[in-house]
C-alpha positions as CSV (number, residue, x, y, z in Angstrom):
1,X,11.2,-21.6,21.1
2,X,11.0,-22.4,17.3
3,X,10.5,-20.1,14.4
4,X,8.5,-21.4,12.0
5,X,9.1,-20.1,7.9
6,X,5.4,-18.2,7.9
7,X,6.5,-17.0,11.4
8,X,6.3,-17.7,15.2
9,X,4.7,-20.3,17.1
10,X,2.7,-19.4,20.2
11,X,5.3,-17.6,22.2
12,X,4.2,-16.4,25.2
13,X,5.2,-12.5,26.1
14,X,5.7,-11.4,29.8
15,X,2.3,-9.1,29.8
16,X,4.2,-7.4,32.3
17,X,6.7,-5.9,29.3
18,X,6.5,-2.7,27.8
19,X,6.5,-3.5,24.1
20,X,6.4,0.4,22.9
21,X,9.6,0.8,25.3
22,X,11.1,-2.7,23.9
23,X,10.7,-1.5,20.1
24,X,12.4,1.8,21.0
25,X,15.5,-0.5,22.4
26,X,15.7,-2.9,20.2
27,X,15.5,0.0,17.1
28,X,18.7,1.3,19.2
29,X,20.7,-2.1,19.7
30,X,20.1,-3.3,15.8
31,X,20.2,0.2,14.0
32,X,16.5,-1.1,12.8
33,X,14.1,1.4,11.1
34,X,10.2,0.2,11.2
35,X,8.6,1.3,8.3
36,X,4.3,0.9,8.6
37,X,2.1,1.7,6.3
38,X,-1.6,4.2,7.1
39,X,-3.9,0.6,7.0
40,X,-1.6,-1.1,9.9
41,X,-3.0,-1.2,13.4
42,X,-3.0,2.1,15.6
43,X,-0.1,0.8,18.3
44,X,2.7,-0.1,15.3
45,X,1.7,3.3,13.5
46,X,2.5,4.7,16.7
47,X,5.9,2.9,16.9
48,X,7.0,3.3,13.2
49,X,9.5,5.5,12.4
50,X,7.9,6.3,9.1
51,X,3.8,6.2,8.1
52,X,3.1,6.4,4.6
53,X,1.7,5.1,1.4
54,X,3.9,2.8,-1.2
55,X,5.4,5.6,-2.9
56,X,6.4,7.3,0.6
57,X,7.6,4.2,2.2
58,X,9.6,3.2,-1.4
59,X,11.4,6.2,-1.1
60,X,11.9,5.8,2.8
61,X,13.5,1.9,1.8
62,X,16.0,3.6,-0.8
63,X,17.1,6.1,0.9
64,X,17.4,4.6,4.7
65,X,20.5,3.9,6.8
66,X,19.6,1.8,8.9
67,X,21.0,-1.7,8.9
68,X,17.6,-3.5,9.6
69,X,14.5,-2.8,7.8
70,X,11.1,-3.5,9.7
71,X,8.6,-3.6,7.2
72,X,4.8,-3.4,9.0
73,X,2.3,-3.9,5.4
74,X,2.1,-6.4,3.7
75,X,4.3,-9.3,1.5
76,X,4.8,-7.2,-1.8
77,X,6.4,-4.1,0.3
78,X,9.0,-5.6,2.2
79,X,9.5,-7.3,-1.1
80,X,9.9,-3.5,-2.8
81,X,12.0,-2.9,0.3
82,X,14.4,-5.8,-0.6
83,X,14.3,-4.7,-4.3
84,X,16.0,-1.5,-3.2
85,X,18.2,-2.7,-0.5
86,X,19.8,-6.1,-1.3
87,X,22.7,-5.9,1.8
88,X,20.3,-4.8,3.7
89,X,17.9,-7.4,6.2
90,X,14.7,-6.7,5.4
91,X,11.5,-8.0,8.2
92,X,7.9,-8.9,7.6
93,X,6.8,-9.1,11.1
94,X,4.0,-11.6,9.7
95,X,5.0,-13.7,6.0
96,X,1.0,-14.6,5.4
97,X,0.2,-11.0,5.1
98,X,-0.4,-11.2,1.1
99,X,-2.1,-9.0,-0.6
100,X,-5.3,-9.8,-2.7
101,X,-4.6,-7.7,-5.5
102,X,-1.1,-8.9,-6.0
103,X,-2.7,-12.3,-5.6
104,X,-5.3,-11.6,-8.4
105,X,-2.3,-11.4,-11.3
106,X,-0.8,-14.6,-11.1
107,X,3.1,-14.7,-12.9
108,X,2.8,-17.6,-15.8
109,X,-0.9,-16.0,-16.8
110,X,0.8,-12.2,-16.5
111,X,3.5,-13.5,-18.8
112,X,1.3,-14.8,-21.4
113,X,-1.3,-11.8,-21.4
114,X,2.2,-9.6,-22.2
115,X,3.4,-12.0,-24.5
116,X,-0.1,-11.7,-26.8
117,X,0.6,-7.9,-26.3
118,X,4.4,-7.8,-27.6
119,X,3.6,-3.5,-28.3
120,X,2.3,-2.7,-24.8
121,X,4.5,-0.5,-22.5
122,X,3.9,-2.1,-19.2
123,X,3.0,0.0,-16.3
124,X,2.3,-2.0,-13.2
125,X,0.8,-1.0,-9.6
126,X,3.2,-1.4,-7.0
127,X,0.5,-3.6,-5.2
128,X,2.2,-6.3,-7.4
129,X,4.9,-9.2,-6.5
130,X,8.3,-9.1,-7.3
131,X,7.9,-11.5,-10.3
132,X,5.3,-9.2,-11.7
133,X,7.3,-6.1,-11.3
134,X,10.1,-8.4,-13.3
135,X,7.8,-8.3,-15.9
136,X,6.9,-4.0,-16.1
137,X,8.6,-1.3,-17.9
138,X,7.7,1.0,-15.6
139,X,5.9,0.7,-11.6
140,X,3.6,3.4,-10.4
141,X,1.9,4.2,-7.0
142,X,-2.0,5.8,-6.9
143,X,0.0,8.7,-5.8
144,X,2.5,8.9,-8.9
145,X,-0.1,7.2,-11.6
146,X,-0.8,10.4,-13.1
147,X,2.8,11.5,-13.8
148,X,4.1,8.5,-14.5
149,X,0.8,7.6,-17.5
150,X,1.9,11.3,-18.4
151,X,5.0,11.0,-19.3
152,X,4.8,8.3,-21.5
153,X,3.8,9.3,-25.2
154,X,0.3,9.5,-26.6
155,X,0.9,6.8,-29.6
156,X,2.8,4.6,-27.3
157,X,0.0,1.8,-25.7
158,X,-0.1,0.8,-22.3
159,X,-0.8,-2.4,-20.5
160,X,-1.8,-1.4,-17.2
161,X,-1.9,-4.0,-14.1
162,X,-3.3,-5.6,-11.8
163,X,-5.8,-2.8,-10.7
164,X,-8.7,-2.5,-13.2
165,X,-10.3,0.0,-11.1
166,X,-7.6,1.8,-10.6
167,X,-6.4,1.6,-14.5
168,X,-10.2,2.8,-15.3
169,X,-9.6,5.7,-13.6
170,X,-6.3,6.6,-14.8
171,X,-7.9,6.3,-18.6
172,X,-10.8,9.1,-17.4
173,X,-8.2,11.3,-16.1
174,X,-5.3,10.7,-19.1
175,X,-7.6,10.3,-21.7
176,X,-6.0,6.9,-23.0
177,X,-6.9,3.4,-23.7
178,X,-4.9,1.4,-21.6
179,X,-5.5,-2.4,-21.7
180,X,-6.5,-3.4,-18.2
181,X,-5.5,-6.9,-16.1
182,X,-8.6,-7.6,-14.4
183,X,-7.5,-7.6,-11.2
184,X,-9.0,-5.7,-8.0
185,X,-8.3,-5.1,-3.8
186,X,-10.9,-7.0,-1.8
187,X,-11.2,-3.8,0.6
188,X,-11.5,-1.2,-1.8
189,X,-14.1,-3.4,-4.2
190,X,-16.6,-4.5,-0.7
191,X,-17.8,-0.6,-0.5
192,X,-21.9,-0.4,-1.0
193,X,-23.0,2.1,-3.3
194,X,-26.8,2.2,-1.7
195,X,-25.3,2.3,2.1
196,X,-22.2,5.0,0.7
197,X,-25.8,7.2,-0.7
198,X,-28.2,6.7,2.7
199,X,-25.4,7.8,4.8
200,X,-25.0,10.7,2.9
201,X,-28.5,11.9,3.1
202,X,-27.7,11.2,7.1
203,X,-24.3,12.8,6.8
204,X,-25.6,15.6,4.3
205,X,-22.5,18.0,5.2
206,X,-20.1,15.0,5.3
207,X,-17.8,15.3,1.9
208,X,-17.0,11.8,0.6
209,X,-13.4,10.9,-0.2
210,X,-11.9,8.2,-2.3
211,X,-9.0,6.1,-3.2
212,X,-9.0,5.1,-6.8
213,X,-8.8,1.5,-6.3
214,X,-12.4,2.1,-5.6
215,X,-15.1,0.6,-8.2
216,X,-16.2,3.3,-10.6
217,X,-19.7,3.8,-9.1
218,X,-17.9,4.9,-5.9
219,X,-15.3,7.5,-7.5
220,X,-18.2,9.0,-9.3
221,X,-20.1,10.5,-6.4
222,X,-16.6,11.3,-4.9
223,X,-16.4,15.2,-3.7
224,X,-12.2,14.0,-3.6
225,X,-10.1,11.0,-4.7
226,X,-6.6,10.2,-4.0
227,X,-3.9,7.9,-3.1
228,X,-3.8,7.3,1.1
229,X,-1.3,10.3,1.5
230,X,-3.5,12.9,-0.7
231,X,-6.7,12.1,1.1
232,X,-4.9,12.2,4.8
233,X,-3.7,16.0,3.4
234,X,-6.8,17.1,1.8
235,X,-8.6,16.6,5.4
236,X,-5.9,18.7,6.8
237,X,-6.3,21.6,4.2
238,X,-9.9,21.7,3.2
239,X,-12.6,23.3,5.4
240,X,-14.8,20.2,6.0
241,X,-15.4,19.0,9.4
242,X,-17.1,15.7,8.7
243,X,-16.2,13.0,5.9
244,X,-17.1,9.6,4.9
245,X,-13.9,8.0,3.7
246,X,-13.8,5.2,1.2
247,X,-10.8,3.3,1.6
248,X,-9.2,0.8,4.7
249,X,-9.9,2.2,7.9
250,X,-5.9,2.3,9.5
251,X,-6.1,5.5,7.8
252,X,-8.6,6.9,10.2
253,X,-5.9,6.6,12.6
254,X,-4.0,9.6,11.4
255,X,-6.8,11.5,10.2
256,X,-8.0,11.4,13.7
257,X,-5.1,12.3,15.2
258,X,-4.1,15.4,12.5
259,X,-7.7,16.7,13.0
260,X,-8.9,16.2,16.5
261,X,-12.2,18.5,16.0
262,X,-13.3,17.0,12.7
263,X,-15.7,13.2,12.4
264,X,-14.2,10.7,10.2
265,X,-16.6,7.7,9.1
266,X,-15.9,4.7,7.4
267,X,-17.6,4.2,4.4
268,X,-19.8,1.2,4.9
269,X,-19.2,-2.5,3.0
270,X,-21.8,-4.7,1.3
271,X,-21.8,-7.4,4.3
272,X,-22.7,-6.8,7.6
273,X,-19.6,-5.4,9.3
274,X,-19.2,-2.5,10.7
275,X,-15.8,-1.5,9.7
276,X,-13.4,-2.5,6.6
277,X,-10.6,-3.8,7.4
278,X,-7.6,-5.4,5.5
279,X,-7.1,-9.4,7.0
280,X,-3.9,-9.1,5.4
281,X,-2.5,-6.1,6.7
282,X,-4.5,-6.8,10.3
283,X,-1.9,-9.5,10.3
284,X,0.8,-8.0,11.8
285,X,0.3,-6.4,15.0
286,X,2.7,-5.2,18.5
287,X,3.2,-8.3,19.7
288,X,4.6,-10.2,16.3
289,X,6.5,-7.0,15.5
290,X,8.4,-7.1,18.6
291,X,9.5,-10.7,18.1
292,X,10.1,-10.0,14.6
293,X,12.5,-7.3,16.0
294,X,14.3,-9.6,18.4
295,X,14.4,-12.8,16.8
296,X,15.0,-11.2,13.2
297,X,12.7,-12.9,11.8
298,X,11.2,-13.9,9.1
299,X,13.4,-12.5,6.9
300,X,12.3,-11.4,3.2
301,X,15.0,-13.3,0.8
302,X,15.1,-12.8,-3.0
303,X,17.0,-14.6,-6.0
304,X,19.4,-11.8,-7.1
305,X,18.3,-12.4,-10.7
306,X,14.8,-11.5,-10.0
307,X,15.6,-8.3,-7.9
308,X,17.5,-7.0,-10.5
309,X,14.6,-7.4,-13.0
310,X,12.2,-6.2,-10.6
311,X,14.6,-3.0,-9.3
312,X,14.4,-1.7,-13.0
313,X,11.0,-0.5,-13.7
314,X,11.0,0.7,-9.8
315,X,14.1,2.8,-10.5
316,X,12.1,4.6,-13.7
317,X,9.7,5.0,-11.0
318,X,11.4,6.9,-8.6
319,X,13.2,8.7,-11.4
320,X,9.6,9.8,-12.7
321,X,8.2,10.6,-9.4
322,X,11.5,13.2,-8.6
323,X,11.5,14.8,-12.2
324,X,8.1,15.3,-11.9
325,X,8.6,16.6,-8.0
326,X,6.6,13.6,-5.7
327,X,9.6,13.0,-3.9
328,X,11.8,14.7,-1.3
């Protein structure tokens, strides 16, 4: 068997195994924590130890014990796991799932958009790499964007990246004039408009909800928007029993199984599938996390120099999100 740096060669797995009941031992033997995120596959959400969006799974990597972190997402949040826990290993069960919004602010371009902007505060999406993060003042989450764009002063101005959509949404709500990156999520920038507005005159009771990385057009005909953790509560609380839901479709998942009576429909794309998935985060599934588990690997590494840089605006982060009361 060889490893490969990107990750495993074909290595073929007894069919016979039970992988569910081999996670559950390996956690056990390696003290290992999986930590998934809502847009991974239904079998490793049911496996994880912890579901949740990037501000709930950055909290879960800070505060863990355990002496191997499995992170099932994507590159820049095992990265944000290493940030926070430098002795610990940290997993990515695949290394090519990327992200195409980190992707979309390169680090030498970044560097000289902030340098022609020397008064900006930056405030950067956690959907960013570590060298990106290097370069913020402060990181945010779509669940902690508000606070954190709150408690910065009025007169101080704001570069906000890599998330343009997101960033135009934040200005509506904060009334400010941030200077956006123009950077977007290929998943959250696909939804159609006209499809979104015939299936609500199908759907005419169905309420649609939104995550803010959305395009504009969408969050305007939104009955709710919110990060992946407020939308998965607000179809728990409200009184709706059938929604149209406009961001990647792991999230359904959960919905599903938190509201067993209630019709969850993905909102449709502009091409002609049926669904919306990540590639990126459909990269990982049972089979590569259970030899990510018992091989331990690949392994996320970082220059200590970097981490430290990057660790920085994530710590105002965190320290925002508990003043403000986002974290446990």
């Amino acid at each position: 068997m060889k490893i490969l740096e990107k990750g495993f060669t074909d290595i073929e797995i007894d069919p016979s195994l039970d992988l569910f009941a081999e996670i559950e031992q390996l956690k056990k033997e390696k003290n290992a924590i999986i930590l998934a995120h809502y847009y991974q596959e239904p079998d490793i959400q049911d496996v994880a130890d912890y579901i949740g969006d990037s501000l709930g799974l950055a909290q879960q990597a800070e505060q863990t014990n355990a002496d191997l972190i499995v992170f099932a997402g994507v590159h820049f949040m095992a990265e944000t796991a290493k940030i926070l826990n430098p002795s610990k290993k940290v997993l990515l069960p695949d290394l090519n799932a990327g992200c195409s919004l980190a992707d979309s602010a390169p680090t030498e371009l970044f560097r000289a958009f902030k340098a022609k902007h020397p008064d900006h505060l930056v405030v950067s999406y956690i959907n960013c790499t570590a060298e990106i993060k290097a370069l913020s003042d402060i990181i945010c989450t779509s669940g902690n964007a508000v606070k954190i764009i709150e408690s910065i002063p009025q007169d101080q101005p704001i570069l906000f990246a890599p998330d343009k959509n997101l960033g135009t949404y934040l200005n509506k709500i904060s009334g400010r004039n941030m200077l956006l990156w123009n950077g977007a999520c290929m998943v959250h920038e696909i939804f159609s408009l006209e499809k979104i507005t015939k299936l609500k005159i199908r759907h005419p009771q169905a309420k649609l909800i939104a995550h803010p990385e959305c395009e504009d057009a969408i969050l305007r005909i939104a009955d709710y928007i919110g990060s992946t953790t407020q939308l998965l509560k607000y179809t728990k609380s409200d009184s709706s029993n059938e929604y149209i839901v406009a961001t990647e479709t792991g999230i359904l998942h959960q919905m599903q199984q938190d509201n067993p009576l209630k019709t969850f429909i993905p909102a449709p794309p502009t091409n002609n599938c049926a669904c919306n998935d990540c590639p990126h985060m459909k990269l990982n599934t049972l089979e590569k996390l259970y030899l990510c588990m018992k091989y331990e690997s690949p392994e996320i590494t970082m220059d200590e120099t970097l981490r430290l840089a990057a660790k920085k605006p994530m710590d105002r982060m965190l320290a925002i999100s508990r003043a403000a009361g986002l974290l446990g």
